[in-house]
Every structure is written in structure tokens, then in C-alpha cells.
C-alpha positions as CSV (number, residue, x, y, z in Angstrom):
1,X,0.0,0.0,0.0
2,X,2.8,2.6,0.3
3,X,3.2,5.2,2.5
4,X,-0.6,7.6,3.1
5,X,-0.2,10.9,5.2
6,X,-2.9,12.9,6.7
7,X,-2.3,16.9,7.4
8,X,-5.6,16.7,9.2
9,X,-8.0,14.6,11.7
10,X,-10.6,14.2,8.7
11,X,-7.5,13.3,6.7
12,X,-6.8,10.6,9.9
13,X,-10.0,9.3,9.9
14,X,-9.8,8.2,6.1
15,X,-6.5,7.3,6.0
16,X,-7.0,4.3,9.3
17,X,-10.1,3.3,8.1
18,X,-8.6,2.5,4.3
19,X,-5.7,0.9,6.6
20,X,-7.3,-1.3,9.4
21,X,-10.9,-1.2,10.0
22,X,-13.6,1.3,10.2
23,X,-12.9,3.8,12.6
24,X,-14.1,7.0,13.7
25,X,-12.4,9.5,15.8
26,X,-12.7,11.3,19.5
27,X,-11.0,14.3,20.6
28,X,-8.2,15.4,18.5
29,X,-5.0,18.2,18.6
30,X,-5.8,20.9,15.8
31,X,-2.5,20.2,14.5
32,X,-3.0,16.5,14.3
33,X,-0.7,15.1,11.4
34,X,-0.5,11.3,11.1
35,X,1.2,8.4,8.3
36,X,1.2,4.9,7.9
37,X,3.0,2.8,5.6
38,X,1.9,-1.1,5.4
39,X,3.2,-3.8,4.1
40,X,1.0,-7.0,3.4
41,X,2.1,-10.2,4.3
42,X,0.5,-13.4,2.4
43,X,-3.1,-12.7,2.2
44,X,-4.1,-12.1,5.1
45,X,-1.6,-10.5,7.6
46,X,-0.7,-7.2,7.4
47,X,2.1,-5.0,8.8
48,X,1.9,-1.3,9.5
49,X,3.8,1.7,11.1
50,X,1.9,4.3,11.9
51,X,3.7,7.7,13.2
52,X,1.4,10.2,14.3
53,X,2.1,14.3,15.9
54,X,0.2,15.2,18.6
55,X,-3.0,13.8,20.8
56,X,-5.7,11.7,19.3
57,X,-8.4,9.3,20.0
58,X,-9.4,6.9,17.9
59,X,-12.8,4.9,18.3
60,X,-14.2,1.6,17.1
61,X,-17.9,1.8,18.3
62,X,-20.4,-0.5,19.0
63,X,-21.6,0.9,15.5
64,X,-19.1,1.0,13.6
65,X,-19.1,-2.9,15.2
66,X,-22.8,-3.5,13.7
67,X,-22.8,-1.4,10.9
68,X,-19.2,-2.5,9.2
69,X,-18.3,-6.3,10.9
70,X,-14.1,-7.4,10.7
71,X,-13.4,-10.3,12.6
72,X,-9.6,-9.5,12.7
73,X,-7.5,-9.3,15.7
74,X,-4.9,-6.5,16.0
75,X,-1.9,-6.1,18.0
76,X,0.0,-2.7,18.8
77,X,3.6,-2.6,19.6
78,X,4.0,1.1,20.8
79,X,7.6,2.0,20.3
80,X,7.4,5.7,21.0
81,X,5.4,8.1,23.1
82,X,2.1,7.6,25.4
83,X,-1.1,5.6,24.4
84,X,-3.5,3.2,26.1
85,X,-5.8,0.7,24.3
86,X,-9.4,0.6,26.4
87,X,-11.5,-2.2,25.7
88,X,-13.7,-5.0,27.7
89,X,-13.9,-2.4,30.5
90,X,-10.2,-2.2,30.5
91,X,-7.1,0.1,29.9
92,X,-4.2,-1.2,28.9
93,X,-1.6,1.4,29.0
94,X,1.4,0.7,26.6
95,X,5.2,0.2,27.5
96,X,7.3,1.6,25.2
97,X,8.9,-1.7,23.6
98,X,5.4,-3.5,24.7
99,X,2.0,-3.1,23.3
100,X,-1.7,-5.0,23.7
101,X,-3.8,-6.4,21.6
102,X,-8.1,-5.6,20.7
103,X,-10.7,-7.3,18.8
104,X,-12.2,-6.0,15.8
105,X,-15.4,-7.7,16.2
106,X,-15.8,-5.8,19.4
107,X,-15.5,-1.8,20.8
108,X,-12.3,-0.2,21.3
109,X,-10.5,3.0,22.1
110,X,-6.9,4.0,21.3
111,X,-6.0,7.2,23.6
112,X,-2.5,8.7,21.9
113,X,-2.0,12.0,24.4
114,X,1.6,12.4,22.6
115,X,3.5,11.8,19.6
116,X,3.4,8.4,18.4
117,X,5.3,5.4,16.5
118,X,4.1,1.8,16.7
119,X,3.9,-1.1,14.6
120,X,0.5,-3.2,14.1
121,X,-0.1,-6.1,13.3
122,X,-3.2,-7.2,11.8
123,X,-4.4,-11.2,11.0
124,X,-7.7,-13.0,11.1
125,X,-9.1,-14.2,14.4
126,X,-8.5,-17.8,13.1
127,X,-5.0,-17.5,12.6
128,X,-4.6,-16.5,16.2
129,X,-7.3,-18.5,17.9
130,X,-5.6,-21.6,16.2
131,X,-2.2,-20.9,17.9
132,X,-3.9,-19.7,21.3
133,X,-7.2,-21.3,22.1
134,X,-9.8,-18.5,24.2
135,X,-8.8,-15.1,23.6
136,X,-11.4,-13.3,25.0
137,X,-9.5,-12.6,28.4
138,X,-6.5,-11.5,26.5
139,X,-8.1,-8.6,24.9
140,X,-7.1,-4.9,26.2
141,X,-4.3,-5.9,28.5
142,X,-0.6,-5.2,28.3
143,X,2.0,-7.2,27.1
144,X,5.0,-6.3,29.7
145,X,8.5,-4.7,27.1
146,X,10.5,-6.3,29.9
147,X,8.6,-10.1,29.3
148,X,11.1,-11.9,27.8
149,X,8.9,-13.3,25.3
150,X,7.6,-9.9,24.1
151,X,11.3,-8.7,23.9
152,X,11.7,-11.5,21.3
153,X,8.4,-10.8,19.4
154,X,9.3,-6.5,19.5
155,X,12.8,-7.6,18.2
156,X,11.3,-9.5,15.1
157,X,8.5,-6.8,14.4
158,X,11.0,-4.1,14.4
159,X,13.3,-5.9,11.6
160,X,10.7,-7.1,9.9
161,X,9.2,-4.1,9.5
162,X,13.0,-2.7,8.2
163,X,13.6,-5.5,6.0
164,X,9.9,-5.7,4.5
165,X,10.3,-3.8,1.2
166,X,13.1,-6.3,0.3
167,X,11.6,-9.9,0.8
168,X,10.0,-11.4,-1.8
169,X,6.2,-12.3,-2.0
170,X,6.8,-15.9,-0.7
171,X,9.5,-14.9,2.1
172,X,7.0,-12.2,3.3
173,X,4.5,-15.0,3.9
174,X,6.5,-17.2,5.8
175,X,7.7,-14.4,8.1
176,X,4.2,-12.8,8.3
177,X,3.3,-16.4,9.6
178,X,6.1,-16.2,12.1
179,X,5.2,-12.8,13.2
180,X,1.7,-14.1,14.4
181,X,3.7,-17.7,15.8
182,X,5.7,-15.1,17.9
183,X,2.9,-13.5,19.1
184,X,0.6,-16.3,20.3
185,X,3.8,-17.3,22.1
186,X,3.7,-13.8,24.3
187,X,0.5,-14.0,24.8
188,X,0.2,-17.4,26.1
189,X,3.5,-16.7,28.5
190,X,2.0,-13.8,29.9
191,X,-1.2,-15.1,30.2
192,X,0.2,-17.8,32.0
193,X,1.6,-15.6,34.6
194,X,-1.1,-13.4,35.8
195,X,-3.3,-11.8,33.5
196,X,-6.6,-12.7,31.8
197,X,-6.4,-16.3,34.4
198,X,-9.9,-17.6,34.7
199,X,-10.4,-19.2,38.2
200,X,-12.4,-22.3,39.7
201,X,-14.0,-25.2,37.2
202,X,-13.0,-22.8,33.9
203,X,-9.1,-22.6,34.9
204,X,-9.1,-26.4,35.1
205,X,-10.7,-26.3,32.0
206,X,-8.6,-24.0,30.4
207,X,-5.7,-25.6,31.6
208,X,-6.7,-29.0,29.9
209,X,-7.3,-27.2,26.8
210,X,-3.9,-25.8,26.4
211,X,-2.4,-29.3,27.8
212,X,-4.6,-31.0,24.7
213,X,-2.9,-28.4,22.2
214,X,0.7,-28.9,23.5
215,X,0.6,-32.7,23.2
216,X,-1.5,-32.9,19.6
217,X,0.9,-35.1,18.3
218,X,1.0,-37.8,21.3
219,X,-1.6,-40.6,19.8
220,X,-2.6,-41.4,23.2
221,X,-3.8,-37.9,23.9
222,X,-7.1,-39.0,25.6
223,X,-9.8,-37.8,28.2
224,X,-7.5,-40.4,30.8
225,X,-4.2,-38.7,30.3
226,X,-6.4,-35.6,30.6
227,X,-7.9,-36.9,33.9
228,X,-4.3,-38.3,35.4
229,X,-2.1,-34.6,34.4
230,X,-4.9,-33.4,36.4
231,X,-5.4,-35.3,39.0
232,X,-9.5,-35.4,38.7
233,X,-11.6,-38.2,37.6
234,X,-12.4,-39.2,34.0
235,X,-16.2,-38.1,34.5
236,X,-14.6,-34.7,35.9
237,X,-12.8,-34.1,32.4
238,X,-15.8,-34.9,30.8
239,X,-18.5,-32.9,32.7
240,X,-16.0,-29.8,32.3
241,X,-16.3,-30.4,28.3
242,X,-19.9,-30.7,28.2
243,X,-20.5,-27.5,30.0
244,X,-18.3,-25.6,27.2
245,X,-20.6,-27.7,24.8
246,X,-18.3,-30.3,23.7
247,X,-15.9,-33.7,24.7
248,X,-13.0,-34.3,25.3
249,X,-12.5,-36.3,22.5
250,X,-14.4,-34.0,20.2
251,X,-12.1,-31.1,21.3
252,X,-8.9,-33.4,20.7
253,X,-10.2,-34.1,17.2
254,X,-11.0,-30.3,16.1
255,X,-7.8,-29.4,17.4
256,X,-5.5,-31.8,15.6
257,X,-7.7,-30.9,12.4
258,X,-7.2,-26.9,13.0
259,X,-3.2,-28.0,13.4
260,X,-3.1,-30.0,10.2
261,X,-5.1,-27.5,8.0
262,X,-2.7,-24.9,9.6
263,X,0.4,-26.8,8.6
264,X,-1.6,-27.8,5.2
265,X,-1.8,-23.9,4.4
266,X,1.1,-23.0,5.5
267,X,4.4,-22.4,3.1
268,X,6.8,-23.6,5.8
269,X,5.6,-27.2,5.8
270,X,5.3,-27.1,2.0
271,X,7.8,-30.1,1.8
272,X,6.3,-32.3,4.3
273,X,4.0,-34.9,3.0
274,X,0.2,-35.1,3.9
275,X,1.2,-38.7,5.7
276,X,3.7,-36.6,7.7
277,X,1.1,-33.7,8.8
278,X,-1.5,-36.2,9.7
279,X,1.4,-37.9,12.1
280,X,2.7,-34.6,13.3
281,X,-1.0,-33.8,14.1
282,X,-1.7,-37.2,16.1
283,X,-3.9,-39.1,13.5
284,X,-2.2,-42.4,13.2
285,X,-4.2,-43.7,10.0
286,X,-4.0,-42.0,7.0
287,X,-7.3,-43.0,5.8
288,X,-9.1,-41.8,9.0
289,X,-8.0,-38.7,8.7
290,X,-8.4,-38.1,5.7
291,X,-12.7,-39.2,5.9
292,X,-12.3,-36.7,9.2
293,X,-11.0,-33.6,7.7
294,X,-13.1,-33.7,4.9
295,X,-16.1,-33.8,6.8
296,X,-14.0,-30.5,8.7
297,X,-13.3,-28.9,5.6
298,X,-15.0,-30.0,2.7
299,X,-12.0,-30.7,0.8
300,X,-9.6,-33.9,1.2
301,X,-6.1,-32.9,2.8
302,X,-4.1,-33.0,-0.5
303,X,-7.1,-31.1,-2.3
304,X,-6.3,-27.8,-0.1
305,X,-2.7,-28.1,-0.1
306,X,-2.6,-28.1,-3.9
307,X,-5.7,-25.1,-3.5
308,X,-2.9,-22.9,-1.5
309,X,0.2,-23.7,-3.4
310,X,-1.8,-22.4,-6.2
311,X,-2.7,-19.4,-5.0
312,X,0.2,-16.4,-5.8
């Protein structure tokens, strides 16, 4: 997309609504001047810096929400300046070298009291809710610049914002893919450690989940090795499912099929065979998982890797 530049808030409001998604603005400095410059990544993740000179709000509303739907996920990594992203009822101020991320699909608020620079990165929801499982706790709250993990992901973001303009279509794929690895990584650590922690009969819950996602490929992944990691009964693993709707087994099974069309779509596993993905993914018979993700997908494992590599 190149570089756009606003001399003016109604400049502002076209020029991060063409960029992200529809936004409106709140109060604004009179001599409010603003640029971004993306850079697209594959087909669906996008990278942008966006500089801005003196205070703004910016506001995704409730309709703007209804009236103009994007079921993207966005993450800010604020490297100069003051700014807090508000939503879900909270404020999440952001570190210099740190940043949050917000929901499309839902209100938000960026306060900028200052001059600006950060970098956004902007993918679909299933992209991220693939690599991370619930995300609605994770939502207007800070990623720490001093979180080792967040240091890693602001050091890729950062070159890859640099070296952007000289990677081919293909490499800018792959790394744009990397980019969102790196974040679901952050987020997960941090999670883990204090923020967005559900409590009671959903942290035990949650805590199976993401014990089912680290051990995909293990073929004797079950609601028993579920019940004996945690130290509850089988029927307690399985009541715990059926309140969030589903199984045990059901959950196992959509999550090894998300895994494999993820590796299926994704350029950095184009040399592994579909034999090798369905292994990697926990399915030990070829012919099972191919009837399964068909059924998922609607489309036979070797018909949507050939789909993708076609694609440009």
C-alpha cells in the first residue's frame, strides 16, 4: 500500500479506516498530522507503522461494530510516546517496547495524548485463535516490554518491519506467519503468569485445553491422560467439556484438524507430506483422517494443499 499521510483529523479518519478497519475519531489536537505505511504479508496478515504528531483518540464503536463487521484481531507494539488501548472495560496502558492487543469484532478505544510510533499487526481471528485457544480474556491488556517473550516478538517486528520492502512475495509469507507464531507465544506466556487467568472449574478447563494443544501429536492424547495430568476423575474431564458444549475427544479431534489445515496452508511445511502432517498432528491412520478432515473442511487434505500452493 505505500506510505498515506494525513495533514488533518478528517484526513486521519480516512486514512485508518482505508488501513485497518472502520474507525471513527474522538477528541483530537488541531495540529494532528498522522502516516502509515503497510506492508502485506500473504493474504491475510498485514504489517503497518503508523507515526502520528500530537493527541488523538481513535474509536471503534459499537456501531461501527454492527454497521461494518471485521473479525480481525490487531496487535499494537507502541515504540514511541504515550497511548493506552481501552476495551472490555479495561485500559491497557502501553510500554514503550510493549503493546496489547483488541478485537475488531468488538469496541475499542486507542487514547494517543503524545506523539506516536508503533507497529500493528493485523491477522484474522482464526489465525490467532488456532495458535492460542480463548482469547477473549486476552483482549485490552498489556504485554510487559521487559517479558522476555515480548522482547523477542518487538525484536522480530521491528526488523521485519525494516527489511519488508526487500523480501520477496513468498518470504513475506512465511515471516508474516512467524510474526503471528511469535505473538501467540507472548500471549500465552504472559497469560500464564497473571493476566486474563480464569479461576475455579474454567481454569481447570482452560488448563486441559492448552495441555490437549501442547501434546497434539502424542496418539494417546485421551480424556484419561487428561484426567491423570490433572489429578481429577475421568467423569470430571468430561463434565468440564460438556458444560463448554463439547468432549474431550471432540475437542482433541478439532484441534488436531485446525493444526493440520494450519500446517496444510502454511508455506513452511510445503515439503512435508500429507502422511507426515497427519502424524505430526496425532492421527495415526491415514485413511481416518483423511474421511475426518473432509467432513471439517469439505476438501480432502491433498485437495487444499494443492488449493494454497496455487494461490500467488
Amino acid at each position: 500500500m505505500g506510505v498515506l499521510v494525513a495533514k488533518s483529523p478528517d484526513e486521519w479518519a480516512q486514512v485508518i479506516t482505508k488501513s485497518f478497519v472502520p474507525l471513527s475519531l474522538g477528541s483530537m489536537s488541531g495540529s494532528f498530522r498522522g502516516s502509515v505505511r503497510s506492508s502485506i504479508l500473504g493474504s491475510a496478515v498485514t504489517l503497518t507503522e503508523v507515526r502520528t504528531q500530537g493527541a488523538s483518540v481513535v474509536l471503534r464503536s459499537a456501531h461501527l461494530v454492527r454497521r461494518e463487521p471485521s473479525d480481525d484481531f490487531l496487535f499494537s507494539l507502541h515504540l514511541e510516546g504515550d497511548g493506552a488501548v481501552l476495551q472490555e472495560e479495561r485500559e491497557a496502558g502501553l510500554p514503550c517496547g510493549g503493546g496489547a492487543l483488541y478485537d475488531a469484532s468488538r469496541p475499542y478505544e486507542l487514547r494517543f495524548p503524545t506523539d506516536t510510533r508503533q507497529l500493528v499487526l493485523q491477522m484474522p481471528r482464526n489465525q490467532l485463535r488456532e495458535r492460542v485457544g480463548r482469547l477473549e480474556d486476552l483482549c485490552g491488556r498489556a504485554l510487559p516490554a521487559r517479558h522476555p517473550t515480548v522482547r523477542v516478538l518487538a525484536a522480530y517486528v521491528r526488523e521485519l518491519a525494516e527489511a519488508c520492502d526487500d523480501l520477496r512475495g513468498d518470504q513475506r509469507t512465511e515471516m508474516g506467519l512467524t510474526a503471528v507464531d511469535l505473538l501467540a507465544t507472548a500471549l500465552r506466556a504472559v497469560a500464564g503468569e497473571g493476566f486474563g487467568v480464569p479461576s475455579g472449574r474454567a481454569a481447570l478447563l482452560a488448563s486441559m485445553q492448552a495441555y490437549a494443544r501442547q501434546h497434539l501429536a502424542d496418539p494417546g492424547l485421551t480424556r484419561e491422560s487428561l484426567a491423570r495430568h490433572h489429578r481429577v476423575s475421568v467423569r470430571y474431564v468430561a463434565e468440564l467439556f460438556a458444560a463448554a458444549g463439547t468432549s474431550p475427544a471432540a475437542f482433541i479431534r478439532d484441534e488436531r484438524l485446525h493444526a493440520a489445515h494450519r500446517a496444510l496452508t502454511d508455506p513452511r511445511y510445503a515439503g512435508m507430506t500429507v502422511s507426515a502432517v497427519a502424524a505430526r498432528c496425532g492421527f495415526t491412520d491415514r485413511t481416518t483422517f483423511t474421511r475426518a478432515f473432509a467432513r471439517a473442511y469439505g476438501r480432502t487434505p491433498a485437495e487444499v494443499r494443492a488449493a494454497y500452493s496455487r494461490e500467488p
